[in-house]
C-alpha positions as a Markdown table, in Angstrom:
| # | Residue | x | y | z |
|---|---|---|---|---|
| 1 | Unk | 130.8 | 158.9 | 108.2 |
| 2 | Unk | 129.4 | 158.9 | 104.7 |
| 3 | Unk | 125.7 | 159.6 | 103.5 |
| 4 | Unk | 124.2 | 160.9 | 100.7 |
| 5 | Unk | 123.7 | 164.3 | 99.6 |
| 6 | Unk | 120.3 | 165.6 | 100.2 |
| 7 | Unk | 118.1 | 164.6 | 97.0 |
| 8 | Unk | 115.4 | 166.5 | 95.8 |
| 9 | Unk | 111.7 | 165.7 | 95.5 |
| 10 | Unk | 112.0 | 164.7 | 91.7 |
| 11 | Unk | 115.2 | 162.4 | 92.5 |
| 12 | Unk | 113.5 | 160.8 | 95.2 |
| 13 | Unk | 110.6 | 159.8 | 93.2 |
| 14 | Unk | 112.9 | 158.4 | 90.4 |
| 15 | Unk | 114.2 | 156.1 | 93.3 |
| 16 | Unk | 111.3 | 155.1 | 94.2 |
| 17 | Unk | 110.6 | 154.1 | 91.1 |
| 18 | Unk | 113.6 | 152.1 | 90.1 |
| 19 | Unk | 113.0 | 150.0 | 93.3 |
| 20 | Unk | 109.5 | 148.8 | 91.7 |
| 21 | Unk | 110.8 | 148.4 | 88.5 |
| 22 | Unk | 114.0 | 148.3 | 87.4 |
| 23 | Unk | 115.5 | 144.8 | 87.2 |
| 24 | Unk | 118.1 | 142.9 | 89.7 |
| 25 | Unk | 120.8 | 145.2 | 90.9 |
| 26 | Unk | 119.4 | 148.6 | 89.9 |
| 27 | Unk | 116.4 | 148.5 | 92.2 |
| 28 | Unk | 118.9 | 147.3 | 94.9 |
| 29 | Unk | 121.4 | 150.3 | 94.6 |
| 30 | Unk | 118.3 | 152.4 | 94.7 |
| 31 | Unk | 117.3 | 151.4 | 97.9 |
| 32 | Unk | 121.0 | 151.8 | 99.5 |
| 33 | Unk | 120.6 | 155.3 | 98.4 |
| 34 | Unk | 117.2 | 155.9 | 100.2 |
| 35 | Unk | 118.8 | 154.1 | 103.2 |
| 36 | Unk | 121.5 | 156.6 | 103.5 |
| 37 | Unk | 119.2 | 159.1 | 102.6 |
| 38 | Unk | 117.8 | 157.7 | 105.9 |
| 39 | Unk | 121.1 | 158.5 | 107.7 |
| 40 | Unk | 121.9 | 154.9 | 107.6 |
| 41 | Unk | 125.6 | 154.2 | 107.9 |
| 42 | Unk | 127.6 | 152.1 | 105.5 |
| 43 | Unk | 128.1 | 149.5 | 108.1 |
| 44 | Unk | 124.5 | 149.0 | 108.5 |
| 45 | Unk | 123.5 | 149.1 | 104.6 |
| 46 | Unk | 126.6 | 146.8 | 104.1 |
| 47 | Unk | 124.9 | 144.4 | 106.7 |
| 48 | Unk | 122.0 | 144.6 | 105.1 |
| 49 | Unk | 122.6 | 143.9 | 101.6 |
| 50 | Unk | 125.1 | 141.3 | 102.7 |
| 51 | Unk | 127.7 | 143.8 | 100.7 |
| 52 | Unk | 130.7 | 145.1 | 101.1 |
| 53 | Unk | 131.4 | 148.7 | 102.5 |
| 54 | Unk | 133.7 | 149.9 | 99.7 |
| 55 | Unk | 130.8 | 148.9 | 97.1 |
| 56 | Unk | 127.9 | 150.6 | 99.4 |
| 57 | Unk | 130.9 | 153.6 | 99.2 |
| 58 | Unk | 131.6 | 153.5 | 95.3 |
| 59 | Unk | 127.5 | 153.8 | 94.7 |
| 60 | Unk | 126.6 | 156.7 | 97.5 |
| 61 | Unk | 129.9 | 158.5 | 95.3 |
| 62 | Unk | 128.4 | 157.7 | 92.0 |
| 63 | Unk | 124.9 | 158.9 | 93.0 |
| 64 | Unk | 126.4 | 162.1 | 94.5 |
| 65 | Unk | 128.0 | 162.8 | 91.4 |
| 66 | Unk | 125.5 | 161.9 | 88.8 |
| 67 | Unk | 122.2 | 160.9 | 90.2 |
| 68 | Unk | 120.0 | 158.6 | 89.7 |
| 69 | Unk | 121.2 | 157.6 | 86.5 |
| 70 | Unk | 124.5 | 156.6 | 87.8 |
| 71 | Unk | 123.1 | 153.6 | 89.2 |
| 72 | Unk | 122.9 | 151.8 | 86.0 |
| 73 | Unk | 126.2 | 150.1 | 84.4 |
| 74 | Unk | 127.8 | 151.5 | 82.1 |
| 75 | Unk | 128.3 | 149.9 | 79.1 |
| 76 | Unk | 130.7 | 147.0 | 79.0 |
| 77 | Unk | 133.3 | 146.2 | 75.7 |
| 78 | Unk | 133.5 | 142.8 | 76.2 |
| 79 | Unk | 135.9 | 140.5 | 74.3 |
| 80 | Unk | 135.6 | 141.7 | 70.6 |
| 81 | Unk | 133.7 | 138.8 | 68.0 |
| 82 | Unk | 135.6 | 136.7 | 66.6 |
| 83 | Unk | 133.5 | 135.5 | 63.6 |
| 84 | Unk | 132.8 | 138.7 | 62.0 |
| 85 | Unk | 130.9 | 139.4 | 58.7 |
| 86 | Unk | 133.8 | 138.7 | 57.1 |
| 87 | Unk | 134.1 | 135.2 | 58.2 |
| 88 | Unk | 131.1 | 134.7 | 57.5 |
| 89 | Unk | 131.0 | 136.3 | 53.9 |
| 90 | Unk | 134.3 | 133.9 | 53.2 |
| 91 | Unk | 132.8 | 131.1 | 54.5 |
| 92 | Unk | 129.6 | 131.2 | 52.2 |
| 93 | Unk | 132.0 | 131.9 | 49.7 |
| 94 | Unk | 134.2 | 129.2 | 49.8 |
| 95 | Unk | 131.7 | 126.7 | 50.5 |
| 96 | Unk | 130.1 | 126.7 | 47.3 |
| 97 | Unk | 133.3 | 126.7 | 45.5 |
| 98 | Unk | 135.6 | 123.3 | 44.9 |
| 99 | Unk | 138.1 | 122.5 | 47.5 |
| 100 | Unk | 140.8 | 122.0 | 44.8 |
| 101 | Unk | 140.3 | 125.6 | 43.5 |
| 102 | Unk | 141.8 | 126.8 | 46.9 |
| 103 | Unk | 144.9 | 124.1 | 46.9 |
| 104 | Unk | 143.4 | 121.8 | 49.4 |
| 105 | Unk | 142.9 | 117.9 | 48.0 |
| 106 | Unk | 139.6 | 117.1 | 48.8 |
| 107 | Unk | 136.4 | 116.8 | 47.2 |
| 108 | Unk | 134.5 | 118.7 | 49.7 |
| 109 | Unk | 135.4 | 120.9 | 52.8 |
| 110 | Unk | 135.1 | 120.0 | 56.6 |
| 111 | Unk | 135.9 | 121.9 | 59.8 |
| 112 | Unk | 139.5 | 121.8 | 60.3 |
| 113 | Unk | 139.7 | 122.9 | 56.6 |
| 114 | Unk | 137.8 | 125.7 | 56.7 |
| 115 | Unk | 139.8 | 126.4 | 59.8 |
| 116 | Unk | 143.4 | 126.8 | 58.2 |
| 117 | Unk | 141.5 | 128.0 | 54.5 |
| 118 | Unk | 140.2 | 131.2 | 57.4 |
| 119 | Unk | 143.6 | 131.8 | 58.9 |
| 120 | Unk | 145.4 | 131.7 | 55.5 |
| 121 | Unk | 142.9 | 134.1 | 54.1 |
| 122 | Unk | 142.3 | 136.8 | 57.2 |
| 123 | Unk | 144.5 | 136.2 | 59.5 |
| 124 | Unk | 142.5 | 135.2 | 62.3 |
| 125 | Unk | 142.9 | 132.3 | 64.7 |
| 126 | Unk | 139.4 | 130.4 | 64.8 |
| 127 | Unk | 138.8 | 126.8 | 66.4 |
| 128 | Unk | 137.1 | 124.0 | 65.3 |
| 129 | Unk | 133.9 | 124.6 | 67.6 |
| 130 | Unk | 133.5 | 128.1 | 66.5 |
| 131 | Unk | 133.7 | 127.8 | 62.7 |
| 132 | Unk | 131.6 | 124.7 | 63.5 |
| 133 | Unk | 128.8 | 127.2 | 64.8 |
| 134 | Unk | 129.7 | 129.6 | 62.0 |
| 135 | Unk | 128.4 | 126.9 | 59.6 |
| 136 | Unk | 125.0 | 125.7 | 61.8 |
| 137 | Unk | 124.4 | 130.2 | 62.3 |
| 138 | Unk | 124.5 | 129.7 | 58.1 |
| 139 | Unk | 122.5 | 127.6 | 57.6 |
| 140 | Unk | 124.6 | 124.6 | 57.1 |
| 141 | Unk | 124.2 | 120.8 | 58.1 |
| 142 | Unk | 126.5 | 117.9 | 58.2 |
| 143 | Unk | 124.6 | 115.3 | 55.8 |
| 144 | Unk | 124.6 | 112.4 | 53.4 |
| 145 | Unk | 124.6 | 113.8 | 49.8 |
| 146 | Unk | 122.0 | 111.7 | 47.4 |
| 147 | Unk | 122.7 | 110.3 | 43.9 |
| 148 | Unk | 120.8 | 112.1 | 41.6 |
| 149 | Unk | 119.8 | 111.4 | 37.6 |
| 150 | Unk | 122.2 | 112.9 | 34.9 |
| 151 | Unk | 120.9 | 116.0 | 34.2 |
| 152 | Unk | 119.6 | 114.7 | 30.7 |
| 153 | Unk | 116.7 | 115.8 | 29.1 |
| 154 | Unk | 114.9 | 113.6 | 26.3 |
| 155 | Unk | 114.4 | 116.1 | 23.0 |
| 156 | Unk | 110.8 | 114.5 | 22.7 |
| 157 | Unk | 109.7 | 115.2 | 26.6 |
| 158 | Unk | 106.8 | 117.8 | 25.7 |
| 159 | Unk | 105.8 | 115.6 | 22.6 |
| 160 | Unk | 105.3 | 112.2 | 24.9 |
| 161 | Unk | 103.8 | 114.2 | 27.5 |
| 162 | Unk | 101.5 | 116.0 | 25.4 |
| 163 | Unk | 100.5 | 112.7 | 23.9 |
| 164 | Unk | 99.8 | 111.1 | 27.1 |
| 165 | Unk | 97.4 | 114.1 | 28.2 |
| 166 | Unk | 95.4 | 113.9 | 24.6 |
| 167 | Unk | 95.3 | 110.0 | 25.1 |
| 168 | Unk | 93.7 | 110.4 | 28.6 |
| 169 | Unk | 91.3 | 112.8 | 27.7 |
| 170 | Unk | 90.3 | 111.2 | 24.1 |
| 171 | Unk | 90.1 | 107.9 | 26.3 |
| 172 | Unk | 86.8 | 109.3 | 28.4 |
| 173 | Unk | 86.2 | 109.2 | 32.2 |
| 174 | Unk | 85.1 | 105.4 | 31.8 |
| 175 | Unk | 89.0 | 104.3 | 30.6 |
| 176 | Unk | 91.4 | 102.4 | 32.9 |
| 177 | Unk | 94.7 | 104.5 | 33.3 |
| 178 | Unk | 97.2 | 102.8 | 34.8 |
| 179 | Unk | 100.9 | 103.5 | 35.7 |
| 180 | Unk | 103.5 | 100.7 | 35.3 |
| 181 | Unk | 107.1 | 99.5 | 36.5 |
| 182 | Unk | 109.1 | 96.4 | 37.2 |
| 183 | Unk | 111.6 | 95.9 | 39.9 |
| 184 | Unk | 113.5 | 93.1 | 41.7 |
| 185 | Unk | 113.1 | 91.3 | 45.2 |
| 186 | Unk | 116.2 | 89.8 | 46.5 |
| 187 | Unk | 117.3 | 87.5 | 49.5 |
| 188 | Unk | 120.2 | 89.7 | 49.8 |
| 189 | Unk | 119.1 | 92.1 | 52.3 |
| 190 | Unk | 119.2 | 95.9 | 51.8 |
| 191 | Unk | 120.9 | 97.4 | 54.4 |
| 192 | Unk | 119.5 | 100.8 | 56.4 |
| 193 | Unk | 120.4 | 102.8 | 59.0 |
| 194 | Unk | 118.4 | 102.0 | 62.3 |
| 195 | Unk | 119.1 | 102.0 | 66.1 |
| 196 | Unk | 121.7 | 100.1 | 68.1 |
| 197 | Unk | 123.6 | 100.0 | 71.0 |
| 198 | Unk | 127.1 | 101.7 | 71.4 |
| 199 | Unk | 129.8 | 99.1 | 70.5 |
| 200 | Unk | 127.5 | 96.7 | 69.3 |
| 201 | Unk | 126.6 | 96.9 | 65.3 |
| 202 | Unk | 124.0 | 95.0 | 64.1 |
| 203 | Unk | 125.5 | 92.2 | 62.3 |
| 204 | Unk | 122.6 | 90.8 | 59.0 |
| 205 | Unk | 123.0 | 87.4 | 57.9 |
| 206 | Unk | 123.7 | 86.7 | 53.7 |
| 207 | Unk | 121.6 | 84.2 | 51.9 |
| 208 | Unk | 125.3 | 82.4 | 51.2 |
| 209 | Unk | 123.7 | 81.9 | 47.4 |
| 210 | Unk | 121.7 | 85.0 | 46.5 |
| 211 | Unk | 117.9 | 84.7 | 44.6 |
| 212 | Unk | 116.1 | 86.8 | 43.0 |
| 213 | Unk | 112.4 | 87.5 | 41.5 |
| 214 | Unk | 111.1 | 89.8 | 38.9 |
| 215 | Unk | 107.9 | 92.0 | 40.4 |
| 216 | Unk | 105.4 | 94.3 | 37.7 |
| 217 | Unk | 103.2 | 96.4 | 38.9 |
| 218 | Unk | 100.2 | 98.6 | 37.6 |
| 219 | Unk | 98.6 | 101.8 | 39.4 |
| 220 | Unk | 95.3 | 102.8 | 39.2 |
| 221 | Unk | 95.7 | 106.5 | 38.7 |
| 222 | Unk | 91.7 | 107.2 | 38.6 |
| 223 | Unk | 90.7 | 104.4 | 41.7 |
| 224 | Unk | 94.3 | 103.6 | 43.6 |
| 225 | Unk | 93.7 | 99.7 | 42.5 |
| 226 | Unk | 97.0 | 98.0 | 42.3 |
| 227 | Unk | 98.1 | 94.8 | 39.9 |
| 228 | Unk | 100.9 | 92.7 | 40.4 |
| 229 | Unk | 102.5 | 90.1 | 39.0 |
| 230 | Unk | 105.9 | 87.8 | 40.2 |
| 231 | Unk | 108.0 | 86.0 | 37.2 |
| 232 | Unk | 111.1 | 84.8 | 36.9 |
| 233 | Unk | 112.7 | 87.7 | 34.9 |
| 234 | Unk | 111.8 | 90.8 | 33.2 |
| 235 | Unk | 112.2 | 89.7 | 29.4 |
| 236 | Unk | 109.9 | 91.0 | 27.1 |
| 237 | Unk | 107.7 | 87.9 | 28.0 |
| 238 | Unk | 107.7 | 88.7 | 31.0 |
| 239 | Unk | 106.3 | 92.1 | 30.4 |
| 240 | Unk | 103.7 | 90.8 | 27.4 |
| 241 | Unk | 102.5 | 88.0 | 30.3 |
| 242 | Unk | 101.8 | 90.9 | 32.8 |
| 243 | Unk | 100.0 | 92.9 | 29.6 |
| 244 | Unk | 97.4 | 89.5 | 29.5 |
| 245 | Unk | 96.8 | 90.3 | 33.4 |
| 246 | Unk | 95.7 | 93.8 | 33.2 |
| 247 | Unk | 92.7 | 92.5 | 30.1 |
| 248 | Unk | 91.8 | 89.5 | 32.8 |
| 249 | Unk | 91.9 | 92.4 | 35.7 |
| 250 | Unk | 90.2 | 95.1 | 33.4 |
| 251 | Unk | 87.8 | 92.8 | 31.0 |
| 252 | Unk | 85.9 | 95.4 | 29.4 |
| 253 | Unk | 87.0 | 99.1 | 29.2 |
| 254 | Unk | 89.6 | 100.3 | 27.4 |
| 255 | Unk | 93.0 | 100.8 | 29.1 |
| 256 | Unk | 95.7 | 103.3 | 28.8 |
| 257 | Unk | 99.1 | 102.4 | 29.8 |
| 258 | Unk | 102.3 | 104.4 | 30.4 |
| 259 | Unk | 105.2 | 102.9 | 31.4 |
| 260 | Unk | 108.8 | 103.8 | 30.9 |
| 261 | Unk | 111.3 | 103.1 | 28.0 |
| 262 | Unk | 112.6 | 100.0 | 29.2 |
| 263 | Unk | 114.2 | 97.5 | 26.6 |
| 264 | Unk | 112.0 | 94.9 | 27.1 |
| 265 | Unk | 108.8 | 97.5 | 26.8 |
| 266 | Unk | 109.4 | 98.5 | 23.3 |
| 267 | Unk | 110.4 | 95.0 | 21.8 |
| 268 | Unk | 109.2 | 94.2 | 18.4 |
| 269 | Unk | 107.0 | 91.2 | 19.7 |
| 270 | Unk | 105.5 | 93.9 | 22.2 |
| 271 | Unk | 104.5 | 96.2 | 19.5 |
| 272 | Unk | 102.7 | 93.0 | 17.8 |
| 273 | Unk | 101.0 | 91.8 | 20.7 |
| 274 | Unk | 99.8 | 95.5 | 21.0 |
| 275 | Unk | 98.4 | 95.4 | 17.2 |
| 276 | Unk | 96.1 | 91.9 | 18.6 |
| 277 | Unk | 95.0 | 93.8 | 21.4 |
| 278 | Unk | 93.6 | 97.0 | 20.0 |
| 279 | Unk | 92.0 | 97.5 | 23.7 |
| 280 | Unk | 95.2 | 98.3 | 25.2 |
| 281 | Unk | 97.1 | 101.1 | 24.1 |
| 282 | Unk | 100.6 | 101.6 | 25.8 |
| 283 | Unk | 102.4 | 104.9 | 26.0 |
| 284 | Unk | 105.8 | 105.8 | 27.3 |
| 285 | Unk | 107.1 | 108.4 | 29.4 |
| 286 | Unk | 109.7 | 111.1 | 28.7 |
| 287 | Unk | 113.2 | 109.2 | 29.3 |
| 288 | Unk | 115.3 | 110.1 | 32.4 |
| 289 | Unk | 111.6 | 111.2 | 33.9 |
| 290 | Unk | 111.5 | 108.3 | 36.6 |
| 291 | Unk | 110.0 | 111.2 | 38.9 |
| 292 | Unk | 107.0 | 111.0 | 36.6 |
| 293 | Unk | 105.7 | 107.5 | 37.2 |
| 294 | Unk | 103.9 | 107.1 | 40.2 |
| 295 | Unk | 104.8 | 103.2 | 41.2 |
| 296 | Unk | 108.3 | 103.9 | 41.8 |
| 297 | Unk | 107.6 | 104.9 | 45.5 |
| 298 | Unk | 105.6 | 101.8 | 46.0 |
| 299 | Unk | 108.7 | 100.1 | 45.1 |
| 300 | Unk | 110.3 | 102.1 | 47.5 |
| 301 | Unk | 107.5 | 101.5 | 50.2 |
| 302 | Unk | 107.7 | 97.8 | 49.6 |
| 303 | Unk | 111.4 | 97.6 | 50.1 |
| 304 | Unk | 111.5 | 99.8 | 53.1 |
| 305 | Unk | 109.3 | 98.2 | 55.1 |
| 306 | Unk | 109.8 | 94.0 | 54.1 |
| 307 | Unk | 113.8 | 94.1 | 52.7 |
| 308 | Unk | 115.9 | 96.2 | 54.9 |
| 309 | Unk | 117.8 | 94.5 | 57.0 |
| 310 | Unk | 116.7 | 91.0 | 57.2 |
| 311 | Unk | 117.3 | 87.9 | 55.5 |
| 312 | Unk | 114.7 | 85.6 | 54.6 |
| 313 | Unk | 114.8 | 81.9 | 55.2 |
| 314 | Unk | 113.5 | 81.4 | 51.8 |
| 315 | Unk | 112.6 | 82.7 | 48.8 |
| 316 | Unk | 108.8 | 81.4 | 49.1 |
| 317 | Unk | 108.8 | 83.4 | 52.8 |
| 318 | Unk | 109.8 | 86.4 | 51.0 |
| 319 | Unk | 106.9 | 86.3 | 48.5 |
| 320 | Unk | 104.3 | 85.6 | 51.1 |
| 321 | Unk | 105.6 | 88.5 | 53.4 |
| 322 | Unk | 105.2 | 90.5 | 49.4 |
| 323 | Unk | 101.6 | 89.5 | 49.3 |
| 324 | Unk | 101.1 | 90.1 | 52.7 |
| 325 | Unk | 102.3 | 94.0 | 52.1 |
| 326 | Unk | 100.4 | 94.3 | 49.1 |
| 327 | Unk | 97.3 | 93.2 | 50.6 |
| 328 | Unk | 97.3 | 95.5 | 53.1 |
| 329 | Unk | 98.0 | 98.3 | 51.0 |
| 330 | Unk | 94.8 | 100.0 | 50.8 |
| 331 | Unk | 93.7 | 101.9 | 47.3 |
| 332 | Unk | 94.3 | 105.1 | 49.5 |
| 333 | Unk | 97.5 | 104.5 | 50.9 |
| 334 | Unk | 98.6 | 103.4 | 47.2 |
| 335 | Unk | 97.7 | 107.2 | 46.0 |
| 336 | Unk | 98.9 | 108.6 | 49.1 |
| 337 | Unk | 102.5 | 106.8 | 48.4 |
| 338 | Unk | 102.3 | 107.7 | 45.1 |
| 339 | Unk | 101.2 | 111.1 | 45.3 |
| 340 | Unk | 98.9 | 110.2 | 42.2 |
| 341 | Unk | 95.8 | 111.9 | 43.8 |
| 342 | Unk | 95.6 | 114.4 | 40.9 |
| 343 | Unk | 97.0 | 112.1 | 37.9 |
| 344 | Unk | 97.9 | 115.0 | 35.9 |
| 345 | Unk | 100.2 | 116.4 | 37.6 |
| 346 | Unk | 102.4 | 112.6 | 36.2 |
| 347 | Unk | 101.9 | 113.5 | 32.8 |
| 348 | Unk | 101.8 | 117.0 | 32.4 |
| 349 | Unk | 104.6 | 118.3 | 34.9 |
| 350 | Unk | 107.5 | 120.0 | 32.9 |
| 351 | Unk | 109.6 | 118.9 | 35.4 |
């Protein structure tokens, strides 16, 4: 029959101790060995543990031989990784580069091409799920890439915004300072992403014949008041009508202006209603500078929530569900949208 040797005091204590703390099987080999130490037979620690003899067997042989510490594992190899720091250093790598500088036609790489550009490269056999993880462990996510502005920068940026800034501040603290754009409303609706069922896309009506309406807009930068106006199209008297509806909106104080360089904005009878009206002074932004002006996310806001996705029975339906946004649009959500809460930051940003 086998037991265990006969332990000594300072082994006995260290088995003690493993049985209070050391985790899952450790503590349980532990107490096999006091068991035997016991003069409990295999059988009976077999039975107890719900083991089987040869393992009760293999342990009471490790412990004779080594002690205590033979009751932990040893260390394990394990399958060797796959996606190494090499993989991972060509797989930045070729990411950032053109898919057409490594002879694949594409414009941008997926999966399975990173899969065959690996194997032709190092020599290793990778599948679609692991290079997938590869990219997520990276950093990387599958997404819609945004059109952006031509990286264009207008020569006379720092002039026009200096400008604007000595405008404000020669204007006073009493001075209107408004932001302004134009945009279009449409029957046609915009179409956005949203929920549906599996197998059952959302089908949105057309008008059949498409209408459309002209919208202006002013921002109060200083207050979060907005001013709107609906026309037929954005010719320049268009823009000159909307320019007689900020002095009726604003009676009294002087008004500063900045709106973009848009044709009909800088049209000769513009610039000679502008010499009648002393009162107004209009500025213009730094060209490809859209960021700067703070009423292009209202257009956004107002398109978002009233256009997407659904057709209007009529173009007089669609201009009441306008007025009804803009009249909920409190002067604090306006600066919120617009992120014009500090003003200068519009005309002064570099970038």
């Amino acid at each position: 029959m086998i037991y265990v040797r006969e332990i000594s005091d300072e082994e006995r204590q260290e088995l003690k101790r493993l049985t209070r703390q050391a985790v899952g099987r450790v503590s349980q080999r532990a107490q096999m060995i006091l068991l035997s130490a016991q003069r409990r037979t295999v059988p009976e620690i077999a039975r107890i543990f719900e083991m089987s003899e040869a393992s009760i067997r293999f342990w009471v042989d490790r412990f004779n031989v080594e002690g205590p510490t033979g009751l932990y594992d040893e260390p394990r190899s394990g399958r060797p990784r796959k996606v190494t720091g090499q993989v991972n250093e060509t797989i930045d790598r070729l990411i950032r580069e053109d898919p057409i500088r490594e002879d694949y036609l594409a414009t941008f790489w997926t999966v399975a091409m990173m899969v065959l550009a690996l194997g032709s490269k190092l020599q290793v056999r990778l599948g679609a799920s692991t290079v997938r993880a590869a990219f997520h462990k990276l950093g990387l996510r599958w997404g819609r890439p945004r059109l952006a502005m031509p990286l264009k920068v207008d020569p006379e940026k720092a002039r026009k915004q200096l400008l604007i800034a000595q405008t404000v501040l020669e204007a006073g603290p009493n001075a209107v300072i408004l932001y302004g754009d134009e945009s279009r409303i449409q029957l046609m609706p915009l179409i956005r992403a949203c929920w549906h069922w599996v197998g059952q896309q959302i089908r949105v009506p057309t008008p059949g014949t498409n209408q459309s309406r002209a919208l202006f807009g002013a921002l109060n930068v200083r207050t979060g008041r907005w001013v709107y106006l609906v026309r037929e199209r954005l010719f320049k008297e268009d823009f000159i009508a909307f320019l007689e509806q900020l002095l009726i909106e604003y009676p009294s104080l002087p008004i500063v202006f900045i709106v973009d360089n848009y044709s009909s904005h800088t049209a000769k009878a513009v610039s000679a209603w502008l010499t009648d009206n002393p009162r107004l002074r209009l500025l213009y932004l730094p060209t490809y500078c859209s960021h700067l002006n703070p009423v292009e996310p209202i257009w956004r806001q107002l398109k978002g929530s009233i256009a997407a996705n659904r057709l209007y029975g009529s173009m007089s339906l669609l201009l009441d569900t306008v007025t009804a946004f803009f009249d909920q649009m409190t002067t604090d959500k306006a600066l919120a949208w617009s992120s014009a809460q500090q003003p200068r930051r519009n005309f002064l940003s570099p970038t």
